[in-house]
N, C-alpha and C positions, 0 to 999 in steps of 0.2 A: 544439531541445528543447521538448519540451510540459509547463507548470505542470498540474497534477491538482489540484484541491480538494479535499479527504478532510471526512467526514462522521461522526463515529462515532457511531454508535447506544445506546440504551438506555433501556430500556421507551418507545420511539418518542420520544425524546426525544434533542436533540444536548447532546453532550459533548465535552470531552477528558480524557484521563487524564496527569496526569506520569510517564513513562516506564514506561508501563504499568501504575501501580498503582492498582486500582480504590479505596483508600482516598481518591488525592489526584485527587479529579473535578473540572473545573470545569463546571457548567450553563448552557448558553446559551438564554437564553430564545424567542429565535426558531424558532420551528418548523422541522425542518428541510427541507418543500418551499421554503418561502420564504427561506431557505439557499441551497438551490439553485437556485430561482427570479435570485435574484441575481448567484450565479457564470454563470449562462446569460445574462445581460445584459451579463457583462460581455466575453463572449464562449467561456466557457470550452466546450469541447464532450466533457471526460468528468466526471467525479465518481468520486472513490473512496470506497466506502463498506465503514465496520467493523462487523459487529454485533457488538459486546462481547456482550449476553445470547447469542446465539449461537456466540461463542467460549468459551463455560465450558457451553453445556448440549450441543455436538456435534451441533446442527441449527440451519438458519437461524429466528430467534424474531421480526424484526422484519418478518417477511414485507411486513403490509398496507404499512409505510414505503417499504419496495424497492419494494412493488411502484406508490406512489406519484410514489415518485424517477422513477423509469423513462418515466413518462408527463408529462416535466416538458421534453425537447425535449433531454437531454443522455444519454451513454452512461455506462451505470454499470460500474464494475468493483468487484465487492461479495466480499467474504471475511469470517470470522467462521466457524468450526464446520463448514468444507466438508472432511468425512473420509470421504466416503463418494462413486461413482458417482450415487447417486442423491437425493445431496446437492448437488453438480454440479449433476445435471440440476434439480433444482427449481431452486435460485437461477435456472437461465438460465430455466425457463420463466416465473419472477416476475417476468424484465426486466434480469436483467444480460445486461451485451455481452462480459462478462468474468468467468472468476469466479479468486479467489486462495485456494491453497492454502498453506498455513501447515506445522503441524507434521507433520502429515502427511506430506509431503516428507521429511522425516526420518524418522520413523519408517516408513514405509510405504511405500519408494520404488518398488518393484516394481509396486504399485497404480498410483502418481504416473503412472509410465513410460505406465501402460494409459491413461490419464485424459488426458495428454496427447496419445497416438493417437488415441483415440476421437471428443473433444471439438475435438481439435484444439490446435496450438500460439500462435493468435489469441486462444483463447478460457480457455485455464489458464493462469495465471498463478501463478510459484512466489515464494514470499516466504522469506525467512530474515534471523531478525532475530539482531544478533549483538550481542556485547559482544567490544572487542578487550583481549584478557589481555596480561600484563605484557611480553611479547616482541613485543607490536603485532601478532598473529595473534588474525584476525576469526572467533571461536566462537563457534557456532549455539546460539541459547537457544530451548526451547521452551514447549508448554502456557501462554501468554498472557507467556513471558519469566520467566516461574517456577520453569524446571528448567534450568539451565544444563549443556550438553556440553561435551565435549571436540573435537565434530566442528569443522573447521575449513568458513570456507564455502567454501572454493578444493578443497576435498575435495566437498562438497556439491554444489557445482553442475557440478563433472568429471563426477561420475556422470550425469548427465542431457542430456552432451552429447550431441549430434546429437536429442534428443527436445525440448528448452526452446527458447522462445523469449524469452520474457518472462521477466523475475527482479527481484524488489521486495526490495530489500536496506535493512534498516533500522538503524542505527545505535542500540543501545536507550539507553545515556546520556544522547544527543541528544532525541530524543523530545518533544518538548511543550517542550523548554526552553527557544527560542530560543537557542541558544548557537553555532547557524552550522552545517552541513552538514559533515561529515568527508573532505573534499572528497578528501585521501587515497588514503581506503578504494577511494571510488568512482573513481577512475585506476586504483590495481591493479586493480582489477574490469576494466576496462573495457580495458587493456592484456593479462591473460588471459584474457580470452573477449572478445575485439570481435567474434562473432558475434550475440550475445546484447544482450538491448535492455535495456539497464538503466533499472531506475527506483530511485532514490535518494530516502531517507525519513527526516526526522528532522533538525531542528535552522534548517531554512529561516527565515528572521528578514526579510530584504532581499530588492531586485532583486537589488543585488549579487553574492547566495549561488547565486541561478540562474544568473548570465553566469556564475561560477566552475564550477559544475556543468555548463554548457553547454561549457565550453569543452574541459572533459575527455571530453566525450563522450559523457555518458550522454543515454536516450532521453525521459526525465521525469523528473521532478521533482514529491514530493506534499509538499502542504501544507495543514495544519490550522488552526493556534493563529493563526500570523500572519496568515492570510485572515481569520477569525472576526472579531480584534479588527482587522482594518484599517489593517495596518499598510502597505499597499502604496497609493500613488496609482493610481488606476483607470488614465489611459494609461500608464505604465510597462510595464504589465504586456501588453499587447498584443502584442509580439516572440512571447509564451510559448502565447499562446492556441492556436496552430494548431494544426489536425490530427495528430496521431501517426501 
């Protein structure tokens, strides 16, 4: 399993949000090349990157940042606002190696289907961020975790069989909390569709949270809050660095 560093953007500047809400931001003073500058030392060789401003205006807004990141010796996989073919195509020509589609996949699945042919299954990456309702069924929340469905994700990502490869499943409770990984969710996942490479999102605190995600099988593991403040000793995390 490979650790991901996540990055989240706004007005070029690194953040995090608790569980998506842009009122509860925390500000990290470090620039974020030098963010990433550091997870590249430490061996990390992708970067996940959010543009919040581009998750609320439906175009990529931190362009010159990405397109910074990118020339920093790591691979980005960058989402935020990608609803469009030729929103796709810019993020990749600004330097992502990857780009993630969000609600779109929902709503737009027909598109998705095309985006994923076109671009390829290396290169789209589908996210659905859920909240698990009172019967422990994981529903698809969308537009930045603001409009909650009914869709189930085990519905969600049936539809896209034989077209996905990738699928970034986020626990939105979790989120920025520390509160530990829904280690769960991510076994069912990974028990229906063990074709599909999972990446799991949301609530990483410890090494520990990784061996337990690792052992269920998913493909990464992203993490924000606890990289940021430092929560992990630098060799610990070596196992996680590799290639994807």
């Amino acid at each position: 399993m490979q650790l991901i560093p996540a990055i989240d953007l706004r007005a070029g500047r690194c953040v995090r949000l608790l569980k998506g809400d842009f009122e509860r931001e925390t500000h990290y003073e470090t620039p974020p090349r030098e963010v990433a500058r550091e997870y590249r030392a430490q061996g990390a060789r992708w970067l996940h990157v959010v543009d919040l401003d581009g998750a609320r205006e439906g175009q990529l807004a931190n362009r010159a940042v990405v397109k910074s990141l990118a020339s920093g010796g790591v691979r980005l996989q960058v989402g935020g606002g990608l609803r469009s073919a030729q929103a796709i195509a810019e993020a990749l020509t600004h330097g992502a190696a990857r780009v993630v589609v969000g609600s779109a996949a929902v709503l737009s699945p027909a598109d998705a289907c095309i985006w994923l042919d076109d671009f390829g299954g290396e290169q789209v990456v589908l996210a659905f961020d859920v909240r698990i309702d009172a019967a422990g069924v994981p529903r698809v929340a969308i537009h930045g975790w603001r409009e909650q469905t009914e869709l189930s994700l085990w519905s969600a990502v049936e539809s896209y069989c034989g077209h996905v490869r990738h699928v970034l499943c986020t626990d939105v409770d979790r989120d920025g909390a520390l509160a530990g990984p829904n280690v769960a969710l991510y076994r069912e996942a990974v028990r229906r569709f063990p074709d599909v490479a999972w990446q799991a999102s949301g609530g990483v605190r410890d090494v520990g949270d990784l061996k337990e995600l690792e052992a269920v099988g998913v493909a990464a593991a992203i993490s924000g809050r606890a990289l940021l403040e430092g929560r992990f000793a630098r060799g610990e995390l070596e196992p996680f660095w590799q290639s994807a």
